[in-house]
C-alpha positions in Angstrom: 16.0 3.5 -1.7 14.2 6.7 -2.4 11.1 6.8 -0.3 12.3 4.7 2.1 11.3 5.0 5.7 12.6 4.1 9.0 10.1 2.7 11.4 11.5 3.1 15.5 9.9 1.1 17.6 9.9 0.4 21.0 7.5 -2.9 22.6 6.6 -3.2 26.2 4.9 -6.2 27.9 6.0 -10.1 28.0 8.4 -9.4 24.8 11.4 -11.2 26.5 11.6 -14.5 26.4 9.3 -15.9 24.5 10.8 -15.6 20.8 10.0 -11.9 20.5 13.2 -11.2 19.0 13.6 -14.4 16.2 9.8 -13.9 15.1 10.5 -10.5 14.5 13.7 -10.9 12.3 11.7 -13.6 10.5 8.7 -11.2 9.9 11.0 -8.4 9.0 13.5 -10.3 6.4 10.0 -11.9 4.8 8.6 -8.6 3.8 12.4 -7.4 3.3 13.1 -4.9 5.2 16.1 -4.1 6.7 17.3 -3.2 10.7 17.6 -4.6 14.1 16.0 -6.0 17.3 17.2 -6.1 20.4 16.3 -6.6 24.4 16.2 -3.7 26.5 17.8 -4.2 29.6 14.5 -3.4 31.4 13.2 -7.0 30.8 9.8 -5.2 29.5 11.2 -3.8 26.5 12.0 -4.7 22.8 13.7 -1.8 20.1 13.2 -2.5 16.6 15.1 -0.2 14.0 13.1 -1.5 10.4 13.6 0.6 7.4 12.1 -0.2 3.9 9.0 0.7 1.6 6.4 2.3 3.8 3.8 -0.4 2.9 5.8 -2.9 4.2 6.7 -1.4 7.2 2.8 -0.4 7.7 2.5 -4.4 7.6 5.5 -5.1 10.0 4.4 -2.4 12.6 0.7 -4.0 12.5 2.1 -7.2 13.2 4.6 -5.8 15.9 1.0 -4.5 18.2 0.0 -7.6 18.0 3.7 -10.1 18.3 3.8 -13.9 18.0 1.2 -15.6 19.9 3.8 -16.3 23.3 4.2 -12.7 24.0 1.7 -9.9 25.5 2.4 -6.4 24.1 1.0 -4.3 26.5 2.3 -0.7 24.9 4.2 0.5 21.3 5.3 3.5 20.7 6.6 4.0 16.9 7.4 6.8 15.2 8.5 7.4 11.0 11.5 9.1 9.6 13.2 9.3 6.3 15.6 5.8 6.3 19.2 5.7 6.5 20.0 3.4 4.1 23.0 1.7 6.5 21.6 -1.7 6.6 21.8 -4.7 4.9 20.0 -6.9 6.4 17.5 -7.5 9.4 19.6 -8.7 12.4 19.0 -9.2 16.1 21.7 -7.3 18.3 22.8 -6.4 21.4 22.1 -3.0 23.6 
């Protein structure tokens, strides 16, 4: 766990229903990292919580600018802090 980071991200464009969410759990859990997506109520907005090596997440947050090929990320803004350590697994949730 030691050098861990957590990566907080937030994705706005067409994130919302078009598999934003399951594409980036299945991203997320293949390079083994560990957090959360959700919808924002906004309908614009996705929050990712990913915490893990920070080579992996440099990979994940790459991917997230870019999302699977049914979305259109129009803005992300990330920022890095130590991790938690409080997950076990990358899940999607619920605000």
């Amino acid at each position: 766990m030691s050098g861990h980071q957590r990566l907080d991200a937030r994705i706005v464009g067409r994130v919302q229903g078009v598999g934003f969410r399951w594409w980036a759990r299945t991203r997320a859990s293949d390079l083994g990292l560990t957090g959360w997506v959700m919808n924002d109520d906004d309908e614009r907005t996705v929050r990712i919580v990913a915490e893990g090596p920070p080579d992996r997440l440099d990979v994940f947050e790459s991917m997230l600018r870019d999302g699977p090929p049914s979305a259109r990320v129009e803005d992300m803004e990330a920022r890095r802090e130590p991790a938690s350590g409080s997950y076990t697994r990358f899940e999607i949730t619920r605000p």
